[in-house]
N, C-alpha and C positions, 0 to 999 in steps of 0.2 A: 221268228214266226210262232213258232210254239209258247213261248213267255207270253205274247200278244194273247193267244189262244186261251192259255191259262185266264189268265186277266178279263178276259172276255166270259168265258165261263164261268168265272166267280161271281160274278155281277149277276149275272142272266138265270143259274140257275134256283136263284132264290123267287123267281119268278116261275119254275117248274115244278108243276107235282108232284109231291116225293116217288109218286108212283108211277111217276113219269119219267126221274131220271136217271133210270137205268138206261132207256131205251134213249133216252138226248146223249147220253155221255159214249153208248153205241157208233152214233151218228156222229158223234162229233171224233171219234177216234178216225171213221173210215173217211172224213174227209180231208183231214190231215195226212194221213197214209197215203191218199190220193196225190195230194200234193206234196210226196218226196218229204213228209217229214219223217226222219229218224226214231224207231219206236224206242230210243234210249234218250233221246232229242224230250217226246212227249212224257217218258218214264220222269223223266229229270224236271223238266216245268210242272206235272202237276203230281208231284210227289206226295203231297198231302189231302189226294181229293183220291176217295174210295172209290166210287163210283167209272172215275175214268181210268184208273189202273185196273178194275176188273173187266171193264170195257179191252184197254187195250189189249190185257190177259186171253180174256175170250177169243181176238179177234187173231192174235195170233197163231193162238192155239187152233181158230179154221184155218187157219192159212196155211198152215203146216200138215194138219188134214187133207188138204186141196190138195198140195203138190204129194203126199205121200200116194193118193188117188189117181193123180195124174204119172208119177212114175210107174205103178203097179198098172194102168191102161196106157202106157208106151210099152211094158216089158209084153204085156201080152199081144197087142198091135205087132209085135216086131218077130214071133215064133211063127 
């Protein structure tokens, strides 16, 4: 699915303004994530597109925010 993605993105984003695709390559990580794909899965298919590896980058770096948030409001929830 991720190869498909790739494939798909290469095509598509030469039709995106460059100013625009930070924010496609955004969206296009978190729907893949959505859909249970492996952020080493999407690392791996689009190894050579800047844009979607700082994408993925970012996105997990919130993600890792989130839950560091969410254990720090369970420890205090639970005193």
């Amino acid at each position: 699915m991720s190869q498909l993605a790739s494939e798909i993105w290469s095509e598509l984003k030469r039709y995106i303004n460059t100013v625009d695709r930070g924010e496609a390559a955004d969206t296009l990580v978190a729907v893949l994530v959505d859909h249970d794909i492996d952020a080493d899965d999407i690392r791996d298919a689009f190894k050579g597109d800047s844009e979607v590896k700082r994408a993925l980058t970012s996105y997990l770096d919130d993600a890792e925010d989130s839950e560091e948030y969410d254990e720090e409001y369970e420890d205090e929830n639970d005193e």
